[in-house]
C-alpha positions as CSV (number, residue, x, y, z in Angstrom):
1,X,191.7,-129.1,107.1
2,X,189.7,-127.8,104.1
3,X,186.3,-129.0,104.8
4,X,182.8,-128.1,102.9
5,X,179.6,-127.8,104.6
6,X,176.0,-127.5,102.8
7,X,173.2,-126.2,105.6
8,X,169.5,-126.0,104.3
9,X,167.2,-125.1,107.0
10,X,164.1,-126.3,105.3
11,X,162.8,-127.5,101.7
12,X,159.7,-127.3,100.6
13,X,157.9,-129.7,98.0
14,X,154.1,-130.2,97.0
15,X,152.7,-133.4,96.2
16,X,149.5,-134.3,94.8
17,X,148.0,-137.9,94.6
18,X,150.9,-139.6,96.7
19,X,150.3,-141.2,99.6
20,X,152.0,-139.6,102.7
21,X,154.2,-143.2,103.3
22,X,155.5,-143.2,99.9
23,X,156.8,-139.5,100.6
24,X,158.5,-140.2,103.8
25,X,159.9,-143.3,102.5
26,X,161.2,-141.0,100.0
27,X,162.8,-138.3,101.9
28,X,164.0,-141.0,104.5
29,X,168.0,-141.0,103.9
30,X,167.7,-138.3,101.3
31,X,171.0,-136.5,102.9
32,X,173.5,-139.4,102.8
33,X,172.6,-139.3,99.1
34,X,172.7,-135.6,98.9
35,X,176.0,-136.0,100.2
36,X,176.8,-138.7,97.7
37,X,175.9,-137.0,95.1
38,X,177.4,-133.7,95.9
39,X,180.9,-135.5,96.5
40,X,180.7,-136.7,93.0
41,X,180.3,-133.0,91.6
42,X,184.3,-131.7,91.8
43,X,182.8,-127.9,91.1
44,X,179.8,-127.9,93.6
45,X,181.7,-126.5,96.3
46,X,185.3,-125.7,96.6
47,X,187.4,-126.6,99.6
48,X,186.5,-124.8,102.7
49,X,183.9,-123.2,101.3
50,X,180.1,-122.9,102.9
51,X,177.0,-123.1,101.1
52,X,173.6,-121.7,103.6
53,X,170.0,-122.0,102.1
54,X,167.6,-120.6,104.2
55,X,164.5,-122.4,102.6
56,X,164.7,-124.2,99.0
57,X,161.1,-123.9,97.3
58,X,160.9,-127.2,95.0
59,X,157.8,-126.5,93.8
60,X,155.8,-129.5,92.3
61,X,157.2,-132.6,91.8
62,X,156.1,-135.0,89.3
63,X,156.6,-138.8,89.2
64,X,155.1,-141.0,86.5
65,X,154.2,-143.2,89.4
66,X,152.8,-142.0,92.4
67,X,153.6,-145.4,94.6
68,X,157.6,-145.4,93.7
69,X,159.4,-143.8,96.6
70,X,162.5,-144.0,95.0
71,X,161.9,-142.6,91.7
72,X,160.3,-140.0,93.4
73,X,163.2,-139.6,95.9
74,X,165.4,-139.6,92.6
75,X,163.4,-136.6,91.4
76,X,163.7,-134.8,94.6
77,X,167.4,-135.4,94.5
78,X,167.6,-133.8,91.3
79,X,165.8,-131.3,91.9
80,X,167.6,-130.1,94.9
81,X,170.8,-130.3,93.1
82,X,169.5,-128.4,90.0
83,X,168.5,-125.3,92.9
84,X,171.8,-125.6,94.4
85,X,173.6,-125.1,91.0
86,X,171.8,-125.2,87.8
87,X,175.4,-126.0,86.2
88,X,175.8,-129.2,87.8
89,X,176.1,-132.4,85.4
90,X,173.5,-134.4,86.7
91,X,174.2,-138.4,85.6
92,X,170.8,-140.5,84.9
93,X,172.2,-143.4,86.7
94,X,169.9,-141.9,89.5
């Protein structure tokens, strides 16, 4: 069975002016989308292959509105992604 697995022991994002419920609201089922996401990039990993990040440093997030957990869990998304491989296509359906 060729099967991929992505491991990341921690991220680490800075936010300034947004409320600590609209972050974990945000980061609350961010893996199944990870997941989805990943599935629909054919080069991110090849079968069998492992991908291990010991700690992904996002860095400073910015959201045009601080109260929107999803557009801010969109931009997390993204930016994950973008670390993982900077070559990814990234649609803007997210």
């Amino acid at each position: 069975m060729n099967s991929q697995k992505i491991k990341i022991d921690r991220i680490s994002i800075q936010s300034q002016g947004i409320a600590p419920p609209v972050v974990q609201a945000a980061v609350r089922g961010l893996g199944q989308e990870l997941l989805a996401g990943l599935a629909q990039q054919r080069d991110a990993l090849k079968p069998g292959q492992n991908l291990q990040v010991d700690a992904l440093n996002l860095g400073t997030i910015r959201v045009t509105n601080g109260r929107d957990a999803k557009q801010l869990r969109s931009e997390i998304y993204r930016a994950i992604l973008r670390a993982i491989d900077p070559n990814l296509k990234l649609s803007d359906r997210r």
